[in-house]
N, C-alpha and C positions, 0 to 999 in steps of 0.2 A: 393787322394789329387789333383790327375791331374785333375779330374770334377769341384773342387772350383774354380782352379784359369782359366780354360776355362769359365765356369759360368761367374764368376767376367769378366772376358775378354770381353765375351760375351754383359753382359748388359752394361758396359762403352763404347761401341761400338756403341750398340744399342740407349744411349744414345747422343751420341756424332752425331749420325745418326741426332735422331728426332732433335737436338737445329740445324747440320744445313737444313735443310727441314725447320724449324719454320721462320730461320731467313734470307732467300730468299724467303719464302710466305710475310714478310713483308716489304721484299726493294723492293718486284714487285707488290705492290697494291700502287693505284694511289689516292692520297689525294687531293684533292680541295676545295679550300676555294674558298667563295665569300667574297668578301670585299664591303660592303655599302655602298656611297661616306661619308654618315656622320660619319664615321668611321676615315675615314685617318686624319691622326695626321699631317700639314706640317712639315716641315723640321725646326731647330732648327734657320734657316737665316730670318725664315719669322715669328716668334711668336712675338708678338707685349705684351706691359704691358698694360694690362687693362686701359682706361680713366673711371676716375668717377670726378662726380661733386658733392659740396657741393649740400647736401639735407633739404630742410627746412622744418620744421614741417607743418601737414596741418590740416587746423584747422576745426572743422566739424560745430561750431555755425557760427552763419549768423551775429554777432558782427564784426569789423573792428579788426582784432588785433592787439595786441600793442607789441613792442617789448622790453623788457629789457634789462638793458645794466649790464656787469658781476659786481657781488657784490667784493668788495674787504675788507678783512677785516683791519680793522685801527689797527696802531699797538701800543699795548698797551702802557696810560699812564703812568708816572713815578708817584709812590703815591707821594702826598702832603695832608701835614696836621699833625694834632698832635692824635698818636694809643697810646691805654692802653692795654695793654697785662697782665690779670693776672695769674698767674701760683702760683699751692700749691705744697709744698715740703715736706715730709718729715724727720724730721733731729730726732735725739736719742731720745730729752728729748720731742719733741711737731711738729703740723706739721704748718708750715708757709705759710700765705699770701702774696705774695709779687705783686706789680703791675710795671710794668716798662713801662715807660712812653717816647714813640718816637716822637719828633720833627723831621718831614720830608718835606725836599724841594726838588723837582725834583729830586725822588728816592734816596737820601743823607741822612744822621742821621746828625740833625743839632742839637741836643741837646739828651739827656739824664738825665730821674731819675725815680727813685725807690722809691715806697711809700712803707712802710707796719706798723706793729705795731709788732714788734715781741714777740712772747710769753717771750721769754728766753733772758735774757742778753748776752748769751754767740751767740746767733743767730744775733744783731743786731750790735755787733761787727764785726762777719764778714760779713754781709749784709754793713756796712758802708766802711773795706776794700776794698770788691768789687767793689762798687761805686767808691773810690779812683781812683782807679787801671783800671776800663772796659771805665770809659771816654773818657780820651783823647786815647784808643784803635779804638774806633766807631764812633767817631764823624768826621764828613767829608767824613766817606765812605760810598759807595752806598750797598743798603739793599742786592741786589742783588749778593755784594762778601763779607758780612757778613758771615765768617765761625761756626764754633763751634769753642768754647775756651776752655780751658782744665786746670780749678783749678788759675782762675784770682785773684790777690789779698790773697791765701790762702784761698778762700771760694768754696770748690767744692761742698758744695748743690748749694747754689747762683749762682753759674754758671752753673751748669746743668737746673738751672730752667731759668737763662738768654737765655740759648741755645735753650730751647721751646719755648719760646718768640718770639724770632729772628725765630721758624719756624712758630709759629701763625701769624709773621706779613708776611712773605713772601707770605703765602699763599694767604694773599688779594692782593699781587700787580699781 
């Protein structure tokens, strides 16, 4: 047992020998650099920010050129005029035509009506409710804060098919 741990003694030794022998062969060799002058970096007192100047396009035909000037785009008109919107609906007994008919003045619903012929009695009842009821709702306001209405008058087909309308017409403005 006393040969292992001389052994073991031995090569930790021996070790410890060669790392320092390695590491005195490398603090006594001598390193040299050259530095390029195009190399040195100056000092952070002297680094300047780039100038650039506007660069203008160059033109390679033998024409004069001409310059344009930025497009801008116009911002949209307010519709005016009188829109037909028609929308089909389907209700229990048949499916309905109706047309709604927009009088517009500078983005505004300055009138309102509704054509149709309705199949059913019981449809043109509440197609005329609605009418009642959705007028003085929309007339004066602008298309553009025309919401969805939610069962005007008691006529929830009629107004769901009012409510396509009012998107078919936005879409044009």
């Amino acid at each position: 047992m006393h040969r292992k741990i001389s052994g073991v003694r031995f090569t930790v030794s021996f070790l410890a020998l060669l790392l320092v022998v390695f590491l005195s062969a490398c603090s006594s060799a001598k390193v040299t650099t050259k530095v390029r002058p195009s190399s040195i970096v100056p000092s952070a007192s002297t680094i300047t920010a780039p100038v650039t100047a506007p660069v203008s396009p160059v033109s390679t035909n033998t024409t004069t050129p001409t310059t344009t000037k930025p497009t801008t785009t116009p911002a949209p008109k307010a519709l005016t005029g009188t829109f037909h919107e028609r929308v089909s609906y389907q209700t229990p007994e048949s499916i309905e035509d109706v047309d709604f008919v927009f009088a517009v003045s500078s983005g505004s619903v300055t009138n309102l009506t509704l054509s149709s012929t309705p199949s059913e009695r019981q449809s043109g009842k509440y197609q005329s409710r609605f009418m009642d009821a959705i007028t003085n709702q929309v007339v004066g306001m602008k298309i553009s804060d025309l919401g969805t209405f939610d069962r005007v008058g008691g006529a929830s087909l009629t107004t769901d098919a009012f409510n396509q309308a009012v998107a078919q017409l936005k879409a044009q403005s």
